[in-house]
N, C-alpha and C positions, 0 to 999 in steps of 0.2 A: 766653779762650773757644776750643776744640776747633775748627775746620772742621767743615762736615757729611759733608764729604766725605770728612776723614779716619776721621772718629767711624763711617761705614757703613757698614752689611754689603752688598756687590755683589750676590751671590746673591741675600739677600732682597729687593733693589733690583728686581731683574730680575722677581721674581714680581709685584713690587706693580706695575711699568710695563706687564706682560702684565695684568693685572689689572682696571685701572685706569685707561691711559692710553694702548694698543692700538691702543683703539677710533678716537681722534682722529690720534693720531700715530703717522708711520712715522719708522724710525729707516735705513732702508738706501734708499729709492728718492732721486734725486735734483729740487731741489725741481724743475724745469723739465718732471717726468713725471706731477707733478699733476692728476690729474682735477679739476675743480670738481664741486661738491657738486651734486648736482640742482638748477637753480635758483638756481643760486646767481652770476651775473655779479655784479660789482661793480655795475651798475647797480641788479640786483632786489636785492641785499643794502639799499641806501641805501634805496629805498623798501619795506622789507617791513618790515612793524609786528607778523606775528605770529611766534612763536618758533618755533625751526628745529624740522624732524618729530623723533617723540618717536623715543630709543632703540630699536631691535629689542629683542622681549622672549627672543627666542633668543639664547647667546651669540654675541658674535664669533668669529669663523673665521680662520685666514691671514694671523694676524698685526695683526688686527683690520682689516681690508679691507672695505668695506659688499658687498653684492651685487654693484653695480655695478665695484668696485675705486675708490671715492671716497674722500675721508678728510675731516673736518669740522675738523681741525687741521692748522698748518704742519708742515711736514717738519722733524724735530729734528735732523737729521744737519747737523752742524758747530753744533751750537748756541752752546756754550761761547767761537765765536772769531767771533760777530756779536750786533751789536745785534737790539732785539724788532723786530717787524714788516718784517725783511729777507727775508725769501722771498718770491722776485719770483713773481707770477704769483699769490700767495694772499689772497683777496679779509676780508684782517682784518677784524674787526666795531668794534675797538680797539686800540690799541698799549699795553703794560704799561709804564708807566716804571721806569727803571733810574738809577740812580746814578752809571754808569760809559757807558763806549761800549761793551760788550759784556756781556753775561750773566757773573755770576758765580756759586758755588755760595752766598753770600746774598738773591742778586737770584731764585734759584729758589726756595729756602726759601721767601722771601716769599710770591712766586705760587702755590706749591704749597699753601700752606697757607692762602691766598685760595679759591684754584682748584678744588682735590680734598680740602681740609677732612680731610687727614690729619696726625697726630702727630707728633713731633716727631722720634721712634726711624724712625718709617716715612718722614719727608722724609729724614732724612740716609742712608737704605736706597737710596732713590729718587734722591735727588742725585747719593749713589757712583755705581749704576750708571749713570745718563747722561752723568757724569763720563768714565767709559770708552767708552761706547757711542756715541757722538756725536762721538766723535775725527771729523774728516776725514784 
């Protein structure tokens, strides 16, 4: 079996992460520059029962940045060389288990295709490029 990572188009990757995956995650800020989501302490996350506020019906902007400059996802940048739920400061809802002690490009497939309910062609687009883009 091929890598996904080998098998993917970088470019197309890039459209589908602008696309698709913007909105939650940064790939350049560092995670210790994290806003918290409105509302969102680690305390009110444990007890809040309803679901987080719906998407803006306008696109995202700036790299998928909310108004505020919030983000509703962990920072992706170094993904590839940490385990899930390492981004200090980001109040997780759940941690993804992995197989390994750090993310690989099967352990993304997986989630990806949990997660954003996309293709097979379109994860390993999307794997290439966070492959490259999430270097530290």
């Amino acid at each position: 079996m091929v890598s996904p990572v080998l098998a993917g188009d970088h470019a197309n990757g890039e459209t589908i992460y602008n696309r698709q995956c913007s909105y939650c995650h940064d790939l350049t800020r560092k995670p210790a520059d994290r806003k918290a989501f409105p509302g969102e302490s680690f305390q009110e996350l444990r007890q809040q029962t309803q679901p987080r506020p719906a998407l803006p019906e306008e696109p995202v902007r700036a790299g998928g940045a909310l108004r505020d400059g919030a983000r509703r996802g962990p920072n992706l940048s170094g993904l590839l060389s940490r385990p899930p739920g390492a981004e200090a400061g980001f109040p997780y809802r759940f941690v993804w288990h992995i197989d390994g002690p750090v993310w690989t490009d099967a352990d993304l497939d997986r989630y990806i295709e949990f997660h954003a309910r996309l293709g097979p062609e379109e994860r390993a687009d999307l794997i290439a490029y966070l492959e490259r883009a999430t270097r530290n």
